[in-house]
C-alpha positions as CSV (number, residue, x, y, z in Angstrom):
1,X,37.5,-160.9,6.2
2,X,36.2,-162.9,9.9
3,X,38.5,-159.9,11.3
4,X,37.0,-156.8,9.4
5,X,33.4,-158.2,10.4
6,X,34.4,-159.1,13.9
7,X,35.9,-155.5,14.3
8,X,33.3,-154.1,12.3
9,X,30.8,-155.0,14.6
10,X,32.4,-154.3,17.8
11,X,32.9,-150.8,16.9
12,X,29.0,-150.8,15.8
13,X,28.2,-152.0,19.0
14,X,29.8,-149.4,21.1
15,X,29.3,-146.6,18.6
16,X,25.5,-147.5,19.7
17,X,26.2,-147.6,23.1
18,X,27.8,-144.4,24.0
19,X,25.7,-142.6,26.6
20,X,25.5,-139.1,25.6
21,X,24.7,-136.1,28.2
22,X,21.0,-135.6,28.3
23,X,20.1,-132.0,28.7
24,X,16.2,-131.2,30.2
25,X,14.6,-128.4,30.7
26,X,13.8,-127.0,34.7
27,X,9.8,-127.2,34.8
28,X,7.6,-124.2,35.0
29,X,6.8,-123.7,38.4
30,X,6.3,-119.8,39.5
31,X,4.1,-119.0,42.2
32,X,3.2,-115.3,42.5
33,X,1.1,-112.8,44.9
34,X,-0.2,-110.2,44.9
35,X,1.7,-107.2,42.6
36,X,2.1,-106.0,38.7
37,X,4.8,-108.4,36.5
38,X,5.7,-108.2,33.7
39,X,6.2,-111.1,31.2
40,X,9.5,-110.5,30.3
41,X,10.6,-110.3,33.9
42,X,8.8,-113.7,34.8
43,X,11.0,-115.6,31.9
44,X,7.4,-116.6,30.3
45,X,8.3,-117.2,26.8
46,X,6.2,-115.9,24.2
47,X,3.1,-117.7,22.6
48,X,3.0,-120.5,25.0
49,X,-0.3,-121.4,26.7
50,X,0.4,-121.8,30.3
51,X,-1.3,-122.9,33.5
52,X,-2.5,-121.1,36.1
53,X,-3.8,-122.3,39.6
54,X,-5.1,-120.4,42.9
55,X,-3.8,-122.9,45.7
56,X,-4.3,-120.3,48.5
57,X,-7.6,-120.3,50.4
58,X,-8.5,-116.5,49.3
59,X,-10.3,-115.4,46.0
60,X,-7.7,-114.1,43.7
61,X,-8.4,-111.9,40.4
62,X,-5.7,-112.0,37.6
63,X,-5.9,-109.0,34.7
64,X,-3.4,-109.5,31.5
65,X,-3.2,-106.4,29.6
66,X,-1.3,-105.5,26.7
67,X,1.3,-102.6,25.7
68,X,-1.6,-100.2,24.6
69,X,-3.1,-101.2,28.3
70,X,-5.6,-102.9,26.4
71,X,-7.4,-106.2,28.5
72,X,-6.5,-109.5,27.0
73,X,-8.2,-111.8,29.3
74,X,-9.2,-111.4,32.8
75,X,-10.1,-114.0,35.2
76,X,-11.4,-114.9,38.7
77,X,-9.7,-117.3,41.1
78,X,-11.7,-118.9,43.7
79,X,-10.0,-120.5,46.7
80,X,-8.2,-123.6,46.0
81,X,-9.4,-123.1,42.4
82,X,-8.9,-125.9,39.4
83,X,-5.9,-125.0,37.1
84,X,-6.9,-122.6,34.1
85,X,-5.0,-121.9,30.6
86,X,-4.0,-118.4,30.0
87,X,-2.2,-117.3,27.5
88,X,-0.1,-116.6,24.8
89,X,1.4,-114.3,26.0
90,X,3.7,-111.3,24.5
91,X,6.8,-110.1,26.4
92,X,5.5,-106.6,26.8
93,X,2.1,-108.1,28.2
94,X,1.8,-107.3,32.1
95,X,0.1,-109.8,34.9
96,X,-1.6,-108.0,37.5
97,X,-2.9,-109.7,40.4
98,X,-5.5,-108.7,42.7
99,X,-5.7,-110.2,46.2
100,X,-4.3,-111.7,49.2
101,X,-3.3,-115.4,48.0
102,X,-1.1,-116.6,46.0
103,X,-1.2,-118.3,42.4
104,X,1.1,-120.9,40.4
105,X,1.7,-120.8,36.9
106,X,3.4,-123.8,35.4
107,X,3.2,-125.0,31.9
């Protein structure tokens, strides 16, 4: 009985102990200038409220319309701006940015 215990617990012990592979995600970190995208060609995933940020030292304005080429949400980027949440998105949804800089979204 010692034995089955002793055994027992040596293979509870190393059952517990096995490292398995940890798999992460990259990090969001796209920085865009000026141009038209479109979500589905960023690899922005759908209904996710993301971050964006002006970091150049030009104003920036960023439209988001829809399919219908309907505005969903329009904002102005001054230089060196704060980050800003924009978003969710859907993957037919396209980014247009207006000016010289360049933004980062992340999430």
């Amino acid at each position: 009985m010692k034995r089955f215990i002793a055994i027992f617990s040596i293979f509870l012990f190393l059952s517990f102990n096995i490292k398995s592979p940890t798999v992460m995600a990259q990090p969001l970190n796209k920085t865009l200038s000026e141009g038209i995208y479109r979500m589905k060609d960023l690899d922005l995933m759908e209904n996710i409220i993301y971050n964006i940020q002006n970091g150049s030292s030009a104003t920036i304005f960023m439209i988001i319309v829809d399919d219908n080429e309907q505005i969903i949400e329009s904002r102005r980027l001054p230089a060196n701006s704060a980050k800003y949440n924009i978003g969710p998105f859907k993957y037919d949804d396209k980014l247009l940015i207006l000016g010289s800089g360049s933004i980062t979204i992340t999430e």
